[in-house]
C-alpha positions in Angstrom: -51.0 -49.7 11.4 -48.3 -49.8 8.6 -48.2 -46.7 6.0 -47.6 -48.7 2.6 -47.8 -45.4 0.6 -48.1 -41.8 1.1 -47.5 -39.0 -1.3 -44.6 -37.6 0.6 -43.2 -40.4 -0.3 -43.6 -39.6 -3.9 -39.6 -37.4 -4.1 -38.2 -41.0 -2.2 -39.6 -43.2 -4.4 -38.0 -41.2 -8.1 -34.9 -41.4 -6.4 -34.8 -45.2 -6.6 -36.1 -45.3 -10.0 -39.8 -45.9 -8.7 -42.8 -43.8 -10.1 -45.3 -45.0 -8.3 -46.0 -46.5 -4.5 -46.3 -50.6 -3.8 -49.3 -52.3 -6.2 -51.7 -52.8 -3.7 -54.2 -55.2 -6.5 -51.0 -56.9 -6.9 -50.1 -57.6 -3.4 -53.7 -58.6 -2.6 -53.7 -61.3 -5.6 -50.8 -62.9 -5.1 -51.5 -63.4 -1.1 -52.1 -67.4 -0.4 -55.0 -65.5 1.8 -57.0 -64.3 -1.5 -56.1 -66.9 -3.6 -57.6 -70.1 -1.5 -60.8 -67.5 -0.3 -61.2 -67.7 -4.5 -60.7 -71.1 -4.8 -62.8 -71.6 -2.1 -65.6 -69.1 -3.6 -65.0 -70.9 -7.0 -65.9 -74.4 -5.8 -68.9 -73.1 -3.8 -70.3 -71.5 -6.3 -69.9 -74.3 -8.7 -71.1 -76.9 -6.3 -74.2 -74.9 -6.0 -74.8 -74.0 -9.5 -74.5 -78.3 -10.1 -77.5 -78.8 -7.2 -79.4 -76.3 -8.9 -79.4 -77.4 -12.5 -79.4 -81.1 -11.4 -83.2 -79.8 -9.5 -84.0 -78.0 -12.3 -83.6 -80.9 -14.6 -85.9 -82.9 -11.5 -88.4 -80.7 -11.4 -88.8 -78.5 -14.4 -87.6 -81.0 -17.3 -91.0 -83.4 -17.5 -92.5 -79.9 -18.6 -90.6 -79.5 -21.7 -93.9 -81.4 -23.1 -96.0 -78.6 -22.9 -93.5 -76.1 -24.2 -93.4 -78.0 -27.2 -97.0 -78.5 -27.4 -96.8 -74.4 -27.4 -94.4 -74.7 -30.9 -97.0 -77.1 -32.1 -100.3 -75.9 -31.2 -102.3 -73.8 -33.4 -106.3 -73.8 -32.4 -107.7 -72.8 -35.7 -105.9 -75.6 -37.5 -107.3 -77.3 -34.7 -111.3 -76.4 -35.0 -110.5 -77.1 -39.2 -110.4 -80.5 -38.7 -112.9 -83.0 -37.7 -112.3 -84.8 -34.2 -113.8 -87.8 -32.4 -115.3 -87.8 -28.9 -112.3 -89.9 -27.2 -109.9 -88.2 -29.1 -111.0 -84.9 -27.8 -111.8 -86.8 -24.4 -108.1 -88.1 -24.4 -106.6 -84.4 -25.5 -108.8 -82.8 -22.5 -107.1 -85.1 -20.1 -103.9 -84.5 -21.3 -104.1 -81.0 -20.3 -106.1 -81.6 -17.5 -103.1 -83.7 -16.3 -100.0 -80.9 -17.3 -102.5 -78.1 -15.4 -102.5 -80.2 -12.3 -98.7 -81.3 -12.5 -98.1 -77.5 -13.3 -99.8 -76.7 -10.0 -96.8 -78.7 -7.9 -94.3 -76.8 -9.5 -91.8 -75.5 -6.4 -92.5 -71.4 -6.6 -88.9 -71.2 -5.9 -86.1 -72.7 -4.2 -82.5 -71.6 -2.2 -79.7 -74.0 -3.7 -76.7 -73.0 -1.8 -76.3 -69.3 -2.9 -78.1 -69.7 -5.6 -82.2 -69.1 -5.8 -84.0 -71.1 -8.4 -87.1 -69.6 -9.0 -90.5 -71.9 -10.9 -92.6 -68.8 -10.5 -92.5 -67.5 -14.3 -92.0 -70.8 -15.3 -95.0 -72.1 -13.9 -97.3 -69.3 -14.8 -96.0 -69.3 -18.6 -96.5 -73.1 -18.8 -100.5 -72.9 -17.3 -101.4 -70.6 -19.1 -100.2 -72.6 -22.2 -102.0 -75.6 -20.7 -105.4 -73.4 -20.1 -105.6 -71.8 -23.4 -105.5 -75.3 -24.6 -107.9 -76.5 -22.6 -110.8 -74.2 -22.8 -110.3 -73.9 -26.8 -110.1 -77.8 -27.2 -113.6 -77.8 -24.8 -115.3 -75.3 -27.5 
C-alpha cells in the first residue's frame, strides 16, 4: 500500500510551503473513476424515479376522483336536502364502484431502486369511499 499522508510528514510538508497533507475529497472527485460511477448513479436513479411516477400516474391517478369527492363531500348538507331514489341509487353505485377499484390498488411496488408504496393510499381513499357509502345508505 502507498502512505499518501502521515503526520511525520507534517515538518516536510511546512518546508515546501504546505500546511496540510494531499486533499483526499479532492482527489476522489476529480477521478474519471467517481465521476462516471455518479453519472452512472444519476441516470439510474432518474430512470427509476421516471418508471415510478409514469406507474403512479397508471395506477393511482383515476383516484383523484374520490379525493376530490373528499374536498366536496359534507353529509349533513347532504341529509338537508331532499333526494330521489335513482339519484341516491346512482350515488351508491358510484361508491360502490371506487370501493371495488380501490380494492385493486397494487399494495406496493419495486421500480428500479425505488419502492412505490399504494398501501396508505389505498386505505385513506376507502375509507373516504365507505364513509360515503354507509352515510348516503342512511
Amino acid at each position: 500500500p502507498r502512505v499518501i499522508y502521515h503526520s511525520s510528514f507534517q515538518q516536510h510538508l511546512q518546508e515546501k510551503g504546505m500546511e496540510y497533507g494531499p486533499n483526499i475529497k479532492d482527489i476522489i472527485e476529480k477521478s474519471r473513476f467517481f465521476r462516471s460511477t455518479s453519472e452512472m448513479i444519476k441516470n439510474k436513479i432518474s430512470s427509476d424515479m421516471e418508471l415510478c411516477q409514469k406507474f403512479a400516474k397508471e395506477k393511482f391517478e383515476k383516484f383523484r376522483e374520490v379525493e376530490n369527492f373528499k374536498k366536496i363531500w359534507n353529509y349533513v348538507e347532504y341529509k338537508k336536502e331532499e333526494h330521489k331514489k335513482n339519484e341516491i341509487k346512482k350515488k351508491l353505485d358510484m361508491l360502490k364502484g371506487w370501493k371495488n377499484e380501490l380494492r385493486k390498488i397494487p399494495p406496493h411496488e419495486s421500480h428500479g431502486i425505488i419502492f412505490a408504496s399504494g398501501h396508505k393510499l389505498s386505505n385513506g381513499l376507502r375509507d373516504i369511499a365507505s364513509q360515503a357509502y354507509d352515510n348516503v345508505r342512511e
